[in-house]
N, CA and C atoms of all chains as a GROMACS GRO file, in nm:
protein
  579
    1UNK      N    1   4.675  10.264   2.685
    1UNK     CA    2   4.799  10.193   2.656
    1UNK      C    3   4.908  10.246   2.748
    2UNK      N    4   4.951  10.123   2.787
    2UNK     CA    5   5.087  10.215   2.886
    2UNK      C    6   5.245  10.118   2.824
    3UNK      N    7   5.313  10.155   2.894
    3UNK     CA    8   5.488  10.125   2.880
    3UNK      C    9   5.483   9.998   2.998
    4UNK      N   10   5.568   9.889   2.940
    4UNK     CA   11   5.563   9.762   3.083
    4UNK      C   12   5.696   9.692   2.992
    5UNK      N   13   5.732   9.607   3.079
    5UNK     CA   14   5.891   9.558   3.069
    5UNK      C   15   5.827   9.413   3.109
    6UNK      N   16   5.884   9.312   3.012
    6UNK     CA   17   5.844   9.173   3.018
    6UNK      C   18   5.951   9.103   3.109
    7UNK      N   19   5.833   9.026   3.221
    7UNK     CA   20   5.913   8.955   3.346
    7UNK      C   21   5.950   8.837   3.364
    8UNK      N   22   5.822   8.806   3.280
    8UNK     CA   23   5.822   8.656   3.318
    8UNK      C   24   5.714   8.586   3.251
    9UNK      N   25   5.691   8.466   3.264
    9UNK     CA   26   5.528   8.422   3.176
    9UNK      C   27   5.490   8.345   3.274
   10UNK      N   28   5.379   8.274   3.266
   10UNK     CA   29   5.292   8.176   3.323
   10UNK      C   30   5.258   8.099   3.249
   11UNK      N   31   5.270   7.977   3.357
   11UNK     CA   32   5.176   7.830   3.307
   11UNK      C   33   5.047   7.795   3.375
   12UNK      N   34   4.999   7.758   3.228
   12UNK     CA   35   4.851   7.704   3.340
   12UNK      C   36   4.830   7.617   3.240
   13UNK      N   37   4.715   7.555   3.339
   13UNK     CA   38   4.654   7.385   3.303
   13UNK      C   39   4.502   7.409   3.242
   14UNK      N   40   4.416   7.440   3.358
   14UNK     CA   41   4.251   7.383   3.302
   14UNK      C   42   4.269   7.564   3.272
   15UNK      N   43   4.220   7.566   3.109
   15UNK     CA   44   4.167   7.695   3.071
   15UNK      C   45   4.062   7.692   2.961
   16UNK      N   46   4.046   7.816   2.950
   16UNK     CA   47   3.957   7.832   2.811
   16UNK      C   48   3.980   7.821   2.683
   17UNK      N   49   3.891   7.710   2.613
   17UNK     CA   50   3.937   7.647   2.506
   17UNK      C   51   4.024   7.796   2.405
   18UNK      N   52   4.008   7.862   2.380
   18UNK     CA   53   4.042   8.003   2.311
   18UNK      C   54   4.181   8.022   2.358
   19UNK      N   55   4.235   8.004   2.490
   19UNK     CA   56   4.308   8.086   2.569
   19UNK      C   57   4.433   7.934   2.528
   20UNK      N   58   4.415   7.815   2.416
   20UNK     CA   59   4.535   7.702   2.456
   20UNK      C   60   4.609   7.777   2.346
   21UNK      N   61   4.603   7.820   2.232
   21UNK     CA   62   4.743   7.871   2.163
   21UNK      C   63   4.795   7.995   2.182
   22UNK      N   64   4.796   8.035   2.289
   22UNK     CA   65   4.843   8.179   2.295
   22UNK      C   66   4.920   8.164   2.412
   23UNK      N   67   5.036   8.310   2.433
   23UNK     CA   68   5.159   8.313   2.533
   23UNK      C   69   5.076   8.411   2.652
   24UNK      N   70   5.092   8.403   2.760
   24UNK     CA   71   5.046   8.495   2.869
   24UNK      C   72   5.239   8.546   2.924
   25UNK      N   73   5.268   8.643   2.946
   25UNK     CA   74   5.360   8.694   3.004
   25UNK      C   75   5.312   8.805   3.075
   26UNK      N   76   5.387   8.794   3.195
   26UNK     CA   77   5.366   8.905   3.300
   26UNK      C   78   5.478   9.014   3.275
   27UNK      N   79   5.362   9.140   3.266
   27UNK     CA   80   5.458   9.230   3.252
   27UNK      C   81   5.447   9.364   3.389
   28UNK      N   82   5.580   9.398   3.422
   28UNK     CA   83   5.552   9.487   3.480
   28UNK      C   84   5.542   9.626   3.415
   29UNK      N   85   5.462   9.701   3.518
   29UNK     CA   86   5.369   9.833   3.444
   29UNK      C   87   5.516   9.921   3.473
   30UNK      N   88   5.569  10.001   3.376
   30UNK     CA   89   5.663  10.084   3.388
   30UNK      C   90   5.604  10.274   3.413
   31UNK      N   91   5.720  10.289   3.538
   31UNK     CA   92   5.668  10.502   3.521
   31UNK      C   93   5.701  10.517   3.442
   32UNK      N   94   5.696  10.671   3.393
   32UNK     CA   95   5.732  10.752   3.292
   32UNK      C   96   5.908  10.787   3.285
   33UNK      N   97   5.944  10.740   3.388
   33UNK     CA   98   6.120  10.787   3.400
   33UNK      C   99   6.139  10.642   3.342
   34UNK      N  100   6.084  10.535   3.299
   34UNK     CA  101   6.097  10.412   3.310
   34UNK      C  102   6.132  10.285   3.387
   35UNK      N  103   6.089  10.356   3.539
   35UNK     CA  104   6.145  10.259   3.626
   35UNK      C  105   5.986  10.186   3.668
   36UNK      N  106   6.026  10.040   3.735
   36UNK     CA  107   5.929   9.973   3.733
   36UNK      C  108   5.825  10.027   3.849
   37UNK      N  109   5.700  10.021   3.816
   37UNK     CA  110   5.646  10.038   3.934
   37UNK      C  111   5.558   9.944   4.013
   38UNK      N  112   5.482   9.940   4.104
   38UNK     CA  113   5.451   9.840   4.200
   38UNK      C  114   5.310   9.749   4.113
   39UNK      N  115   5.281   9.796   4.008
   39UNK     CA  116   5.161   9.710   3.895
   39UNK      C  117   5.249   9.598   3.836
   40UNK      N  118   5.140   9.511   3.794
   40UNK     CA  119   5.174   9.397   3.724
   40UNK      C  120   5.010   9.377   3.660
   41UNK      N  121   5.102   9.314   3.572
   41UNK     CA  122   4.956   9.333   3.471
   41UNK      C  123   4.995   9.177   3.396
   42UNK      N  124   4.896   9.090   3.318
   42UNK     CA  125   4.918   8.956   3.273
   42UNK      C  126   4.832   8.992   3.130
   43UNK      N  127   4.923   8.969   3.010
   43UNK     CA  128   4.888   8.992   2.921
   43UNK      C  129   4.907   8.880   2.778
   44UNK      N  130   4.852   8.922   2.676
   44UNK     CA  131   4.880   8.823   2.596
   44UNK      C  132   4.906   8.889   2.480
   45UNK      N  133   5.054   8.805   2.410
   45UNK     CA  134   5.170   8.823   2.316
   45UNK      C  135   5.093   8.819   2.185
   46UNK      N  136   5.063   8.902   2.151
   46UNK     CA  137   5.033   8.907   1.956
   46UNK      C  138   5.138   8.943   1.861
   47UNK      N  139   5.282   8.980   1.928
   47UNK     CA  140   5.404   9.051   1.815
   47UNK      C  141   5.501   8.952   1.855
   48UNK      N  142   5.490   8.809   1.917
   48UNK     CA  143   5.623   8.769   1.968
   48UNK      C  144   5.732   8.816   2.006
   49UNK      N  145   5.682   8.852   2.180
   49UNK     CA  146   5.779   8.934   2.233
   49UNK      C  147   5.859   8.853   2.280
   50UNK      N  148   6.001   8.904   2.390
   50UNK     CA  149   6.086   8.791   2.479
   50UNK      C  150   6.047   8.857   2.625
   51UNK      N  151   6.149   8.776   2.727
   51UNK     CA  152   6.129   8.844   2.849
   51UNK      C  153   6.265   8.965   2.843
   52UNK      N  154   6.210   9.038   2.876
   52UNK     CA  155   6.332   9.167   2.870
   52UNK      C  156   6.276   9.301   2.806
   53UNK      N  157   6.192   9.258   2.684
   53UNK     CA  158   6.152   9.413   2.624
   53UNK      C  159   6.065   9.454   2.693
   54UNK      N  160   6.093   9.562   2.638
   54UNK     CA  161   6.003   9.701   2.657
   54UNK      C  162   5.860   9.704   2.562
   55UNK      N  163   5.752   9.688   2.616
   55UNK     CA  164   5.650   9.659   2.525
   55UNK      C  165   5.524   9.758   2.582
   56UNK      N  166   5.448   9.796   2.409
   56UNK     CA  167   5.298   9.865   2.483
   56UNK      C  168   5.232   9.803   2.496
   57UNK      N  169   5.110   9.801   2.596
   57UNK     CA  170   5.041   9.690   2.584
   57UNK      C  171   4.916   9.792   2.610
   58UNK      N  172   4.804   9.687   2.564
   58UNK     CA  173   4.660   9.769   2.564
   58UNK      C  174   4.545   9.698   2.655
   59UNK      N  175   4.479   9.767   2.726
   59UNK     CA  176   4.380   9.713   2.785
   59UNK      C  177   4.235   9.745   2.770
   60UNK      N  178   4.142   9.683   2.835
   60UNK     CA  179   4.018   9.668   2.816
   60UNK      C  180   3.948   9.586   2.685
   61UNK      N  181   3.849   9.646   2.623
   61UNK     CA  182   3.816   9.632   2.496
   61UNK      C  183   3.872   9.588   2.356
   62UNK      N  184   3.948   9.709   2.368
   62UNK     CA  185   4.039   9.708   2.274
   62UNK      C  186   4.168   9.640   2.250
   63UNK      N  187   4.183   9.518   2.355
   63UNK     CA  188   4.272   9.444   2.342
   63UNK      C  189   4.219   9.302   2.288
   64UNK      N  190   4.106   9.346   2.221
   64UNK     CA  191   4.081   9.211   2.190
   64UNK      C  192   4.025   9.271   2.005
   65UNK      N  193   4.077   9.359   1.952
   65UNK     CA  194   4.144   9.423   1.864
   65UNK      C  195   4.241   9.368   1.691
   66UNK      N  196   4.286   9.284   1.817
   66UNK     CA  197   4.423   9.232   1.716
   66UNK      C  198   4.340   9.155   1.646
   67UNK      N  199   4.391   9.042   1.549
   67UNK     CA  200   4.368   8.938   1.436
   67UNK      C  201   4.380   8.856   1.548
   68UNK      N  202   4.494   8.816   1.614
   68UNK     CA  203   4.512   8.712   1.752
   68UNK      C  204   4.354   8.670   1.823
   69UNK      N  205   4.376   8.798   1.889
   69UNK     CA  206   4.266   8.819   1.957
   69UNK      C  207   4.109   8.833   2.029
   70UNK      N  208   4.093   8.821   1.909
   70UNK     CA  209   3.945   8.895   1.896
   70UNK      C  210   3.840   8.785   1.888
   71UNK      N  211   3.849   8.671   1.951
   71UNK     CA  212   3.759   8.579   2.067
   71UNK      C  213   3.823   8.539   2.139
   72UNK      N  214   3.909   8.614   2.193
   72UNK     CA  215   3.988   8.585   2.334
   72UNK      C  216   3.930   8.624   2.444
   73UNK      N  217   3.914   8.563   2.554
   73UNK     CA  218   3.883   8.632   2.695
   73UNK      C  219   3.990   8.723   2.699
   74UNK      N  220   4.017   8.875   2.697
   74UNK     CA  221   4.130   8.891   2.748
   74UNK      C  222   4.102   9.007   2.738
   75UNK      N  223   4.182   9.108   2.880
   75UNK     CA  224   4.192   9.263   2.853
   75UNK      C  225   4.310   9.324   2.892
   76UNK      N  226   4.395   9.227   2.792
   76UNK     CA  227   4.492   9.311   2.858
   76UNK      C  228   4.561   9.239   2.678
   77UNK      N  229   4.674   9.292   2.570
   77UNK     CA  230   4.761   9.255   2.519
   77UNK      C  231   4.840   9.343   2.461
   78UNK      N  232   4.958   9.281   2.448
   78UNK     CA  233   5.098   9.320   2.398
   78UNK      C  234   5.088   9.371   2.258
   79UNK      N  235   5.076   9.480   2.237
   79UNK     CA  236   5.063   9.544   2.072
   79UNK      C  237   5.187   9.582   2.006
   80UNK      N  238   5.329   9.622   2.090
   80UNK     CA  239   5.412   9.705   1.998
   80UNK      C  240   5.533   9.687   2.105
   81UNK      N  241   5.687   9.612   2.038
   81UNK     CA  242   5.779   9.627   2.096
   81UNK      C  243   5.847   9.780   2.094
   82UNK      N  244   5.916   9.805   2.225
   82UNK     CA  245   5.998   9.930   2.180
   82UNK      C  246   6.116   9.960   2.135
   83UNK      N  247   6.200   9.998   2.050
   83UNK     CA  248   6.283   9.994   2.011
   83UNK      C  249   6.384  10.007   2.126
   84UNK      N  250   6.488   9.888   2.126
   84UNK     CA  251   6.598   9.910   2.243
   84UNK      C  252   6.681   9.960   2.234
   85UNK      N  253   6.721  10.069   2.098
   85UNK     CA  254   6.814  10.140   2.077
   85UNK      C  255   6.807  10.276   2.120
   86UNK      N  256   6.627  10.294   2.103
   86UNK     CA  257   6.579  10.436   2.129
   86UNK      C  258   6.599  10.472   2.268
   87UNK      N  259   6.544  10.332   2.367
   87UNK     CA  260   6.550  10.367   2.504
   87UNK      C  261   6.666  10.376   2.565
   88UNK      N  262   6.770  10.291   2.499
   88UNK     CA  263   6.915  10.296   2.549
   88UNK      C  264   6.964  10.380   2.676
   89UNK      N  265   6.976  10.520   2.650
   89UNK     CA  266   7.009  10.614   2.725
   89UNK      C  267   6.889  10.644   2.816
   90UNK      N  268   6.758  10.624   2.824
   90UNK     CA  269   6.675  10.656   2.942
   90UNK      C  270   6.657  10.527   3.045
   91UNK      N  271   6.688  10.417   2.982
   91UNK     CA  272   6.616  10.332   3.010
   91UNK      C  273   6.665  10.304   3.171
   92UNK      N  274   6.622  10.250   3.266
   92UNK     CA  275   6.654  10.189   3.375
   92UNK      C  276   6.758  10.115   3.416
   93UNK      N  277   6.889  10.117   3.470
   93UNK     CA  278   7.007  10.010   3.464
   93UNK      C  279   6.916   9.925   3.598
   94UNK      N  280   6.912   9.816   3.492
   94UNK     CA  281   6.849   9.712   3.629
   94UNK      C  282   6.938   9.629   3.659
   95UNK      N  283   7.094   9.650   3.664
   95UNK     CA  284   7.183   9.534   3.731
   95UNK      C  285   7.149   9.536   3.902
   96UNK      N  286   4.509   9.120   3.281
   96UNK     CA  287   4.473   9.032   3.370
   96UNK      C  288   4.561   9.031   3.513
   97UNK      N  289   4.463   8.964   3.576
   97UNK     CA  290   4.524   8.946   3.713
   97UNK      C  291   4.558   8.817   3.765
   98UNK      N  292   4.632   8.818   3.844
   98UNK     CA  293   4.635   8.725   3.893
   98UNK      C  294   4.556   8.669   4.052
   99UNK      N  295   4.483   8.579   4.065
   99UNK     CA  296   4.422   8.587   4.201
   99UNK      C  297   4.394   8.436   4.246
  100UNK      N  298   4.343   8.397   4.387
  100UNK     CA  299   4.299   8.336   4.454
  100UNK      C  300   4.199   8.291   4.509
  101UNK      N  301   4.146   8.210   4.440
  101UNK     CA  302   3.956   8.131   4.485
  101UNK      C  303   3.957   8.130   4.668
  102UNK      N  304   3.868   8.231   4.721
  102UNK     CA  305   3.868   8.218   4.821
  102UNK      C  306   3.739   8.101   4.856
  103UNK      N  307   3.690   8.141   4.808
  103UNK     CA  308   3.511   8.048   4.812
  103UNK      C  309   3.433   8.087   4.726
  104UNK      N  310   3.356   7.914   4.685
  104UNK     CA  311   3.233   7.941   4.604
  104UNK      C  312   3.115   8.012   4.638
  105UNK      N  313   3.082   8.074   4.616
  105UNK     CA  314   2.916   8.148   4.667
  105UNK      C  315   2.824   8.102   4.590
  106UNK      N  316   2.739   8.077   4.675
  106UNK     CA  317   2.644   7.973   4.642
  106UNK      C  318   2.502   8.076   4.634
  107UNK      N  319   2.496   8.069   4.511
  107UNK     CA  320   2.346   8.158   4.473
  107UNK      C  321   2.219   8.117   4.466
  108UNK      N  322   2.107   8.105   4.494
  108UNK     CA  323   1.992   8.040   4.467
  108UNK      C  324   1.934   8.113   4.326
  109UNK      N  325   1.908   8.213   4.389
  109UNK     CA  326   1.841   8.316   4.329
  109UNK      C  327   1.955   8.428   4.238
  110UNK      N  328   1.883   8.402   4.104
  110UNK     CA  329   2.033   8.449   3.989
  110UNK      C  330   1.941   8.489   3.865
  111UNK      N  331   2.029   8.579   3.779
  111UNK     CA  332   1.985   8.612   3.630
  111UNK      C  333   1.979   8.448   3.576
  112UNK      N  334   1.894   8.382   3.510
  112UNK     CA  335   1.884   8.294   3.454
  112UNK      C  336   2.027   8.247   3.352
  113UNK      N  337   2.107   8.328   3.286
  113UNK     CA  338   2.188   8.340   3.207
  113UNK      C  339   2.317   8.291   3.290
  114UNK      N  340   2.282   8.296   3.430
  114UNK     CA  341   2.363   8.285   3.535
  114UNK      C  342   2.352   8.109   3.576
  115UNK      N  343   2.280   8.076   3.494
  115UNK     CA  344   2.258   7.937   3.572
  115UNK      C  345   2.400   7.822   3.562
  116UNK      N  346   2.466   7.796   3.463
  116UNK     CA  347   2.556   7.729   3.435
  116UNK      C  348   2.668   7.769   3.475
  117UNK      N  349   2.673   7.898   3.541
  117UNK     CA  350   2.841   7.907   3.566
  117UNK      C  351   2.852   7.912   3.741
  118UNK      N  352   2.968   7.894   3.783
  118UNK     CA  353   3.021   7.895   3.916
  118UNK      C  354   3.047   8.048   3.949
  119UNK      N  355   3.006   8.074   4.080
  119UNK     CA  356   3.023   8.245   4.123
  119UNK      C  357   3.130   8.211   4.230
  120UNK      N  358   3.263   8.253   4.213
  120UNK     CA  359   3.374   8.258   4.312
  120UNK      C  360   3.410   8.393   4.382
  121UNK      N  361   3.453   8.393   4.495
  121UNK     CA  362   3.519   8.548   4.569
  121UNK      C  363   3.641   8.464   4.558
  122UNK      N  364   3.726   8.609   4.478
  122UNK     CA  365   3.876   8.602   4.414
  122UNK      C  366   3.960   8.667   4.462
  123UNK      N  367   4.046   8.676   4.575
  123UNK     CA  368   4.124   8.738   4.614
  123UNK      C  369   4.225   8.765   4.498
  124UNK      N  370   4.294   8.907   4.517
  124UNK     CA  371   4.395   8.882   4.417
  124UNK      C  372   4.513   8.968   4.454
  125UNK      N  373   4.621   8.875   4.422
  125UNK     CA  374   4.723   8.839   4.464
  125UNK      C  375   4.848   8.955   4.411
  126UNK      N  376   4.953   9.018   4.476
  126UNK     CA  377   5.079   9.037   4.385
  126UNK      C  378   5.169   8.937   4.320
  127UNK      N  379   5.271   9.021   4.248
  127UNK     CA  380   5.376   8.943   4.211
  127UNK      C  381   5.456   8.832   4.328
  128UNK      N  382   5.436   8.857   4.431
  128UNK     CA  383   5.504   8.796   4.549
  128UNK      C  384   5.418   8.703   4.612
  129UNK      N  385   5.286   8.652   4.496
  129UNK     CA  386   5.238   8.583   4.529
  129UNK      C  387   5.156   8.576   4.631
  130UNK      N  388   5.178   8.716   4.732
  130UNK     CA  389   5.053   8.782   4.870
  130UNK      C  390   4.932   8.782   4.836
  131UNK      N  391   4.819   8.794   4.898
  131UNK     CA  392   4.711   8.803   4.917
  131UNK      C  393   4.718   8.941   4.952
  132UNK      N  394   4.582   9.064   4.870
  132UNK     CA  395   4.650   9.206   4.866
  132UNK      C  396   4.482   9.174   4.981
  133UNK      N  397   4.464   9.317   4.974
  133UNK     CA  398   4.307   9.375   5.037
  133UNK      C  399   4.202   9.361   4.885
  134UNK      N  400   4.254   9.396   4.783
  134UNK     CA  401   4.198   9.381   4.667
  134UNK      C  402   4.131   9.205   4.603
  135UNK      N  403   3.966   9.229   4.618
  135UNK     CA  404   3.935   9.113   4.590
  135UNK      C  405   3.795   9.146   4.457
  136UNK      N  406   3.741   9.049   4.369
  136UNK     CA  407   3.699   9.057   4.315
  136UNK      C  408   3.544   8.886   4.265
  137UNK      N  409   3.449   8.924   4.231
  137UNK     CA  410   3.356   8.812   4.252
  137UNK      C  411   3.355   8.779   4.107
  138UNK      N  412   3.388   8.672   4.042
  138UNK     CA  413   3.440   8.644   3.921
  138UNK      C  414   3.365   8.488   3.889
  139UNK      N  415   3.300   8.488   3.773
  139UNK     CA  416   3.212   8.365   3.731
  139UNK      C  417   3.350   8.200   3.659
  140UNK      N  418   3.314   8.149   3.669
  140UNK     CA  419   3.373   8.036   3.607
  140UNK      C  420   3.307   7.943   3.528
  141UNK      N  421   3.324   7.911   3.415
  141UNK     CA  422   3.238   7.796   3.318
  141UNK      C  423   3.327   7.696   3.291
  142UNK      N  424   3.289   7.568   3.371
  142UNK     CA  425   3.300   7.428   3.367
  142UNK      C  426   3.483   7.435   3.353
  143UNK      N  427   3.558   7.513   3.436
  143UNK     CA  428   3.727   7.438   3.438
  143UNK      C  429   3.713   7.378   3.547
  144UNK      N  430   3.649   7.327   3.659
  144UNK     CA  431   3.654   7.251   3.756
  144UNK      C  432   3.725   7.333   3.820
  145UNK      N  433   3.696   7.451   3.930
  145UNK     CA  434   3.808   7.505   4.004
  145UNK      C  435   3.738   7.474   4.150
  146UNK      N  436   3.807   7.497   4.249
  146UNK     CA  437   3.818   7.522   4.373
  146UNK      C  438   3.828   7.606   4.460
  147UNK      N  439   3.880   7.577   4.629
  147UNK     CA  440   3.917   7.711   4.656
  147UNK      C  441   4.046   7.643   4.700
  148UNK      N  442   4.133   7.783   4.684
  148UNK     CA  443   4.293   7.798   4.685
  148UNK      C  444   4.343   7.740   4.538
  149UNK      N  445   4.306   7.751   4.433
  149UNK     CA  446   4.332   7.762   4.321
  149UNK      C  447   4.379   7.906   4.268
  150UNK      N  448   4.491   7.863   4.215
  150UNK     CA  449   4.573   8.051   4.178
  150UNK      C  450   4.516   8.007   4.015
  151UNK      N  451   4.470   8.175   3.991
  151UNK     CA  452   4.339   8.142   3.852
  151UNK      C  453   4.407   8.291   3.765
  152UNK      N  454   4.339   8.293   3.623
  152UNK     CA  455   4.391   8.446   3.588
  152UNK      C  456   4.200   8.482   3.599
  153UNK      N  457   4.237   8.646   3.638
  153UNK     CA  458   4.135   8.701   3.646
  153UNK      C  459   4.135   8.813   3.496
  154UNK      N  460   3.967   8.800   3.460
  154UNK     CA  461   3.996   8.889   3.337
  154UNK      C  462   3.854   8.962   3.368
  155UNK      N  463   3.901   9.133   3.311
  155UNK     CA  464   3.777   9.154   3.350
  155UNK      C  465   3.722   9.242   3.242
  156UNK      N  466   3.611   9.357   3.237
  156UNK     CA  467   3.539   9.398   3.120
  156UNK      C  468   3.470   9.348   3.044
  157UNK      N  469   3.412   9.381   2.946
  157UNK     CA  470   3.342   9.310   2.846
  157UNK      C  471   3.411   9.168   2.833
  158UNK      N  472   3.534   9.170   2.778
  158UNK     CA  473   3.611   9.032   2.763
  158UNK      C  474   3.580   8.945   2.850
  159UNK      N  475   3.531   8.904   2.974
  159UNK     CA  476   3.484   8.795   3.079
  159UNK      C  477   3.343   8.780   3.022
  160UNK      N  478   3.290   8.807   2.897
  160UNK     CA  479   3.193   8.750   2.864
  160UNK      C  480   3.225   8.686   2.772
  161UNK      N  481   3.324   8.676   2.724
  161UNK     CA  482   3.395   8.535   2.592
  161UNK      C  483   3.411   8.437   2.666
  162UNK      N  484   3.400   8.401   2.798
  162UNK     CA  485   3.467   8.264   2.904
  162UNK      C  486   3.357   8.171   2.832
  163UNK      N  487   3.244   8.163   2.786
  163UNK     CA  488   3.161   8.090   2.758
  163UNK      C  489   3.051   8.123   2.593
  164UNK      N  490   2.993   7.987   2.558
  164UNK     CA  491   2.903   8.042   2.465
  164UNK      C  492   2.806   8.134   2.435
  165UNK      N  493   2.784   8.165   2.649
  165UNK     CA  494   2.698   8.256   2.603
  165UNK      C  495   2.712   8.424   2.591
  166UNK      N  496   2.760   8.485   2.540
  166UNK     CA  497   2.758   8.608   2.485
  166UNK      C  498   2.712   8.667   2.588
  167UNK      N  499   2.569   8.672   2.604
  167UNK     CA  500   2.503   8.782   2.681
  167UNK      C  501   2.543   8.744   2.842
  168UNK      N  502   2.580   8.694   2.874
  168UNK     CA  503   2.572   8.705   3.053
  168UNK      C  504   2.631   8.832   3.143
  169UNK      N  505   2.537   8.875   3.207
  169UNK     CA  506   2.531   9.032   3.285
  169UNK      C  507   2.690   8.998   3.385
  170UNK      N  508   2.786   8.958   3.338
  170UNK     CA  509   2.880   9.013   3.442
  170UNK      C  510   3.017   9.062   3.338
  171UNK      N  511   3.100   9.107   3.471
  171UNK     CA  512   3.204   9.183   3.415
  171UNK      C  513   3.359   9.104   3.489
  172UNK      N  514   3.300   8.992   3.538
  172UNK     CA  515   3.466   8.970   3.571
  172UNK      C  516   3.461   8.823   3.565
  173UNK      N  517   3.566   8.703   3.480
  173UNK     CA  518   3.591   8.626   3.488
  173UNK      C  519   3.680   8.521   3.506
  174UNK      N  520   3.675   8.410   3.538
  174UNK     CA  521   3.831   8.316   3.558
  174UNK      C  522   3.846   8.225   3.444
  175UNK      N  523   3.950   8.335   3.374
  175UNK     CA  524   4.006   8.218   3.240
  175UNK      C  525   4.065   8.102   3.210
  176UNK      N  526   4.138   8.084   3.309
  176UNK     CA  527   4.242   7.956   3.337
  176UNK      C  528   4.259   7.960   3.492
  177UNK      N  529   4.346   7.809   3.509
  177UNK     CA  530   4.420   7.813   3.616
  177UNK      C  531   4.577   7.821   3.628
  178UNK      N  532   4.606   7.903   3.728
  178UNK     CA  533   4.807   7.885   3.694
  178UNK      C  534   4.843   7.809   3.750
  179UNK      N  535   4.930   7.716   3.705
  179UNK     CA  536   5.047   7.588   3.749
  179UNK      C  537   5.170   7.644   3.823
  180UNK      N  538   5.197   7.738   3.727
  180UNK     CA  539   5.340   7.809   3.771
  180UNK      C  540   5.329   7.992   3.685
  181UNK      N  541   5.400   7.993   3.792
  181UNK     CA  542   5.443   8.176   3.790
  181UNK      C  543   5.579   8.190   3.767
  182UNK      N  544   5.614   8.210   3.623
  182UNK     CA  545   5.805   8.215   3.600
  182UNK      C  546   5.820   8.375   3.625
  183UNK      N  547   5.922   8.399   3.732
  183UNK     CA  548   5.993   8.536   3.680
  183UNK      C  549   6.102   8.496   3.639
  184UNK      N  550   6.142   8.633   3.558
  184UNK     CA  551   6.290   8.563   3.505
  184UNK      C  552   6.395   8.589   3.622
  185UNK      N  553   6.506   8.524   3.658
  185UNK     CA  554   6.635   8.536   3.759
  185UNK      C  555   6.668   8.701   3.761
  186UNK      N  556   6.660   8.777   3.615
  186UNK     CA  557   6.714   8.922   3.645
  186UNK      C  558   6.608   8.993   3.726
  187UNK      N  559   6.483   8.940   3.737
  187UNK     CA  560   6.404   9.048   3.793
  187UNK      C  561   6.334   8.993   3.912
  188UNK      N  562   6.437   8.881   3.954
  188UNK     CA  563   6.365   8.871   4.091
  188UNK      C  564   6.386   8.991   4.212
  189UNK      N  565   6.456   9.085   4.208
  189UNK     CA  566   6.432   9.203   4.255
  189UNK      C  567   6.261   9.249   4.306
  190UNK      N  568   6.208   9.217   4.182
  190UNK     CA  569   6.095   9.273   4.221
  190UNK      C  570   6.025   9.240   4.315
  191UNK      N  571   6.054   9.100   4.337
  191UNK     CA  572   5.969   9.031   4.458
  191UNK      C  573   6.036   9.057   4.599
  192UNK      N  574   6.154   9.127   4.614
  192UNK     CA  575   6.207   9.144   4.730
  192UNK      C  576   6.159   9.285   4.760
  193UNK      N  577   6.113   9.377   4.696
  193UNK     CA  578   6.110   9.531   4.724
  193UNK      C  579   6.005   9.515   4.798
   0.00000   0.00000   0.00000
């Protein structure tokens, strides 16, 4: 599980029947100081996230875990927003 | 998941039987900036009709064996969909300029 900051989402057309009610958002993979780093990772939303948070997300196996999930093609999803009060003071000024 | 690029179908004769119904693609895959990296990957497809130069999500691990009914098929990387569009949001188009 790592730390990633939600960027953006994607659309797509011809997919896997499994893959039509669910959100894909791209998140970027965050360092440990919390600044973004050069990963991007495409994941799928099980806590209804927005674009902006701070979210954990899980990969491999175990992202297919959730209740959502678990006949999803997928190795990569969004498990746990982070609190934006907590990060406040570390977090990255991205103006 | 990733995001990547159908470079070409590869055309197999000779395959695991389990292998028979799906499409074998070489997947380039791509950054946020939409580039073509050095990083590529050979990724199966079941019946979305893809191509080449189709921007696809790549999924890989055990999970690229849910793309289809059949459970058992010996690979580890697959193409789940195709992408239409790639939204970043306006605050973080930064990223694509670095």
């Amino acid at each position: 599980m790592k730390l990633a900051r939600v960027v953006g989402n994607l659309v797509t057309v011809a997919k896997v029947d499994s893959l039509i009610p669910v959100k894909l958002y791209i998140l970027q993979v965050l360092k440990k100081d919390f600044k973004p780093s050069d990963n991007y990772i495409i994941a799928i939303d099980t806590i209804g996230t927005a674009i902006n948070d701070v979210v954990i997300y899980n990969t491999g196996s175990g992202a297919r875990m959730t209740e959502l999930t678990s006949n999803i093609p997928t190795d990569a999803s969004i498990i746990a927003r982070v609190d934006e009060g907590l990060l406040n003071y570390l977090v990255y000024d991205l103006k | 998941m990733q995001i990547g690029k159908i470079k070409k179908e590869l055309v197999c004769t000779v395959k695991d039987p389990a292998l028979k119904s799906v499409k074998i693609f070489l997947v380039e895959i791509l950054n946020l900036k939409s580039e073509i990296t050095d990083d590529y990957v050979i990724a199966v497809e079941n019946n979305l009709g893809l191509g080449s130069g189709d921007i696809v999500i790549v999924v890989q691990g055990s999970s690229a064996r849910l793309i289809s009914e059949n459970r058992q098929m010996p690979v580890d990387c697959a193409i789940s969909a195709k992408v239409e569009k790639i939204n970043i949001d306006e605050k973080y188009k930064f990223l694509l300029n670095g």
